[in-house]
C-alpha positions in Angstrom: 80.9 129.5 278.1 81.0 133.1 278.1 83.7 135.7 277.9 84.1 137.8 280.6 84.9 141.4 279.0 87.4 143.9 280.8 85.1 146.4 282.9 84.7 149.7 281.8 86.8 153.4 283.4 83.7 153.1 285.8 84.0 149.6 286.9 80.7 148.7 285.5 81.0 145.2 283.8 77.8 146.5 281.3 79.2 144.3 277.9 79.0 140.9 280.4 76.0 141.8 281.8 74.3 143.0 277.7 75.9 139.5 276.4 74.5 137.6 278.8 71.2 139.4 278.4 71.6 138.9 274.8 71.9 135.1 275.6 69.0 134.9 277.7 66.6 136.7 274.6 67.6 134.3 272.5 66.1 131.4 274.5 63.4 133.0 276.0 60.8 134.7 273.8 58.4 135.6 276.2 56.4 138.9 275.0 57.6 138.8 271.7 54.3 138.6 270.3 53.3 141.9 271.2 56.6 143.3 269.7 56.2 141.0 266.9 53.2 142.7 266.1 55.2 146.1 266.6 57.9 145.2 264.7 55.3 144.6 262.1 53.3 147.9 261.8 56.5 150.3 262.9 59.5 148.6 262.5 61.3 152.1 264.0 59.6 152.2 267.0 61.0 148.8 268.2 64.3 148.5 270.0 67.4 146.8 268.6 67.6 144.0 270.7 64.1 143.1 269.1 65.5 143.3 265.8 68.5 140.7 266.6 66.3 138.5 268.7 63.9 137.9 265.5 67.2 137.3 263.4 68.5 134.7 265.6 65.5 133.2 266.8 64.2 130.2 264.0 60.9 130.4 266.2 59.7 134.2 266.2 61.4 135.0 262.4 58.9 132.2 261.2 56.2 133.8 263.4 57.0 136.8 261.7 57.0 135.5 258.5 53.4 134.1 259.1 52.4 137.7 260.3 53.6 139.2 257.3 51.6 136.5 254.9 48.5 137.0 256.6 48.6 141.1 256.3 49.9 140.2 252.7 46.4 137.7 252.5 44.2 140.7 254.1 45.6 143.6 252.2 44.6 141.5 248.8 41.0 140.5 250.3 38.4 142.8 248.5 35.0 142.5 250.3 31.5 142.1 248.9 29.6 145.5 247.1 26.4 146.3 248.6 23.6 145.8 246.1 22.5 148.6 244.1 19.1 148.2 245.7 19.7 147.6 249.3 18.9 150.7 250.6 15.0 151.0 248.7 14.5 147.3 249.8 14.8 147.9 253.6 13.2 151.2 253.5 10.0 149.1 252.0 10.6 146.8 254.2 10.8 149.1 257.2 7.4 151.2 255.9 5.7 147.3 255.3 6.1 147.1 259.3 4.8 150.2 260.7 1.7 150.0 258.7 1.4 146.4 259.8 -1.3 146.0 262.5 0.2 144.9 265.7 -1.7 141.2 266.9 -2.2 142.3 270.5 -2.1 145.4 273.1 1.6 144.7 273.9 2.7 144.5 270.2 1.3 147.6 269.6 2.7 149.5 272.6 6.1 148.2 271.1 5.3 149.4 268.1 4.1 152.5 268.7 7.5 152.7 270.7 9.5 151.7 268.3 8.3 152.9 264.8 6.0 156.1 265.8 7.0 158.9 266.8 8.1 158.7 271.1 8.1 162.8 271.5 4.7 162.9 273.4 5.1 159.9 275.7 8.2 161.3 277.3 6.7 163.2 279.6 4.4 160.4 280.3 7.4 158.3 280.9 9.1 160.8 283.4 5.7 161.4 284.9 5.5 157.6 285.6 9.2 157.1 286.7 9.0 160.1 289.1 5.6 158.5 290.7 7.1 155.2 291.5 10.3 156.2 292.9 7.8 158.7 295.0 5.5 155.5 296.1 8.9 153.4 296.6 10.5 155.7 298.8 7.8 156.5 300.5 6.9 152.9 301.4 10.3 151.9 302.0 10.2 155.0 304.7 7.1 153.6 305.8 8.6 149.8 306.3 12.0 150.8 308.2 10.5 153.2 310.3 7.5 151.4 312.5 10.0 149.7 315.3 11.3 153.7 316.0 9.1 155.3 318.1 8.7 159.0 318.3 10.0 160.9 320.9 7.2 163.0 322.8 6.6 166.6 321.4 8.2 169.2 323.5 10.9 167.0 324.7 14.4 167.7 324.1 17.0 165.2 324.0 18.9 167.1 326.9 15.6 166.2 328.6 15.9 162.7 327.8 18.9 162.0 328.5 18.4 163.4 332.1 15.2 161.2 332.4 17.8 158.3 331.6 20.5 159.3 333.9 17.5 159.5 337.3 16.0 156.4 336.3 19.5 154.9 336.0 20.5 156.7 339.5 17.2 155.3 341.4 18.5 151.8 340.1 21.1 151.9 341.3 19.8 153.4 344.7 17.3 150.5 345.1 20.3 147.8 343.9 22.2 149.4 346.8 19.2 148.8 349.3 18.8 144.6 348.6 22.7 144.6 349.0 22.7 146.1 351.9 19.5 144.3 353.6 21.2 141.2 352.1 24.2 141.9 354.2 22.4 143.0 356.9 20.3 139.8 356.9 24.0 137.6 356.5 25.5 139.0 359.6 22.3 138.6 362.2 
């Protein structure tokens, strides 16, 4: 099926291995959308083998055929003009609104909000943020700390840790005692 070529001076067998590479291309157009759509916009930019895939391929020259028709159909499209008046409409529009009176307490925090001027309630804003995270912190503080309990004032946690080691020692010492009056008791 295929012809084997003489290798190379290097003993490479390169033209074999491009043929058959070639070969496999042809049958197998995997990814050749996204270099379709290369080969479209910059034809330089895409490799040769791109080229002679598209010429011997039925499949991906009709998809690029069907490419080109469609940039063809979008380059001719001309899109609607604005009306002359579009601008003046909205900005009535837009002025209709803000002197609109807002139905209830909500609808006119949104509108003041939105349409009036927001300058003086930024402080407000950061004032308010800044007391809730305070309040939320602080209670969460408040939550996750009431099963610690405070060590006493004045003791160090050398000092503890001593306390723990002679109550742990005296334990052990009394443990030792029932053994040994157990034993005692087992061998009368």
């Amino acid at each position: 099926m295929f012809k084997q070529k003489e290798p190379d001076h290097t003993g490479g067998d390169w033209g074999f291995t491009m043929e058959r590479t070639m070969k496999r291309m042809k049958t197998d157009c995997t990814g050749m959308d996204r270099k379709l759509a290369d080969l479209l916009l910059d034809p330089a930019a895409v490799p040769a083998k791109v080229h002679a895939h598209v010429a011997e391929c039925e499949r991906c020259s009709r998809e690029l055929t069907e490419l080109r028709a469609t940039l063809d159909i979008l380059d001719s499209w001309k899109g609607p003009e604005p009306s002359a008046y579009f601008l003046t409409r909205l900005d009535a529009r837009m002025r209709e609104e803000r002197q609109a009176e807002p139905e209830g307490w909500f609808a006119r925090l949104r509108a003041r909000m939105a349409y009036g001027p927001s300058m003086h309630l930024r402080p407000l804003a950061a004032m308010a943020l800044t007391v809730a995270l305070l309040v939320g912190g602080g209670t969460y503080l408040g939550v996750t700390d009431w099963d610690r309990q405070a060590p006493p004032p004045g003791q160090t946690a050398v000092v503890n840790d001593l306390e723990n080691l002679d109550s742990n020692a005296q334990l052990l010492d009394q443990l030792e005692n029932i053994s040994s009056n157990n034993d005692d008791g087992v061998q009368e």
